[in-house]
N, C-alpha and C positions, 0 to 999 in steps of 0.2 A: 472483435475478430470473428470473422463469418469463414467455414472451412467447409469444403466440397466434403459431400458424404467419400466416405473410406480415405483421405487423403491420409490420415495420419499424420498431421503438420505438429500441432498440440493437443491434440486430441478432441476435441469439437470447437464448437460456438462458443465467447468468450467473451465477458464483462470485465472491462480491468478498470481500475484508477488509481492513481498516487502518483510515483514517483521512480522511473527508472532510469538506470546508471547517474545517478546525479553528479555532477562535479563534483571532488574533494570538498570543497569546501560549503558546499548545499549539505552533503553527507556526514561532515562534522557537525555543523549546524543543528540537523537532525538528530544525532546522537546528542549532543546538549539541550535539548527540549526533551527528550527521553527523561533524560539525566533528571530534570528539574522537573518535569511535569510527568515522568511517567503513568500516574493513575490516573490523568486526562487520556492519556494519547493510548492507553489499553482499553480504556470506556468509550475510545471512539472505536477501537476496531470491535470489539462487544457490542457497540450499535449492530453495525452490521452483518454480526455473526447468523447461521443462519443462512444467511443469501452468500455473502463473501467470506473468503477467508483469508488471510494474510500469508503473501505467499514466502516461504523459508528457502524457496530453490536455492539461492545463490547466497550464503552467509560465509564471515571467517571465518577458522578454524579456531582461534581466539580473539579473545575481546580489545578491540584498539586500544593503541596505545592511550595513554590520558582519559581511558574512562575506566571505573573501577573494576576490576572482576568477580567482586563480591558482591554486588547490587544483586537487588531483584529483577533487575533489567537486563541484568548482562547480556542474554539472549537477543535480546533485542536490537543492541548494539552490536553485534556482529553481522546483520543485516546491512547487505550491500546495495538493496534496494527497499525501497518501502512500497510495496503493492498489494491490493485489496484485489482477489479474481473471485470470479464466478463461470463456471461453465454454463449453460443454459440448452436446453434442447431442438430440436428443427422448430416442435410446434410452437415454442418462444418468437423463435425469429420468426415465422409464416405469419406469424399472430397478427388481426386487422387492425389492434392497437399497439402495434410493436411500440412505438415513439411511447405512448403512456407508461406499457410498462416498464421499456429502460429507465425514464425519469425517474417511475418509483423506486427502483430500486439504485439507481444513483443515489438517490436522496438520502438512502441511509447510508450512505459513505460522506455525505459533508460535512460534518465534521472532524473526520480523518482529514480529509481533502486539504479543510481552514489551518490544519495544524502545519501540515506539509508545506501548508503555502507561503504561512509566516514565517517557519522554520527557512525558507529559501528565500524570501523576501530580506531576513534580518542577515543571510550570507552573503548576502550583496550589496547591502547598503553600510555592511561594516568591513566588508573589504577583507575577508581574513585572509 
């Protein structure tokens, strides 16, 4: 996301990946790879810590139905969307190797990315 100086849309220039508003059933899926892999899927956003952060805006109030509320994850699970942002500043985007440096730092979100992707691959090919 690239924003006019002073617009105040989101508040600047903006790196995002993952995953937003997924289907129900992308987003169940996702909370079941939590569920089971959660020390994968917190070590992927911990790659990217630093540059990205995992965004919490929009979560529920409580933890869905069918997944524990005692987990270490629970938090987790109430995330309505799974996304990794980064703001970045004008001289980012002016930058002569802008293409370079986005790559780098996509980079440390791909294995976030791979998890999301399987996670939404497997709610579709199992029809839930």
């Amino acid at each position: 996301h690239i924003e006019a100086r002073d617009s105040n849309y989101i508040g600047g220039h903006l790196l995002c990946t993952g995953i937003y508003r997924p289907d129900p059933k992308v987003i169940k899926s996702i909370r079941e790879e939590i569920m089971l892999n959660g020390r994968s899927f917190i070590e992927a956003v911990q790659a990217a810590k630093g540059s990205f952060e995992l965004d919490g805006s929009e979560k529920l109030k409580k933890v869905p139905t069918g997944f524990p509320p005692d987990s270490e994850y629970a938090e987790l699970f109430k995330h309505k969307q799974y996304l990794l942002s980064q703001f970045v500043n004008d001289e980012f985007i002016l930058s002569e190797n802008l293409l370079e440096k986005i790559l780098r730092e996509f980079n440390k979100t791909m294995t976030f990315n791979n998890i999301l992707n399987r996670a939404a691959a497997y709610a579709y090919e199992t029809d839930y």
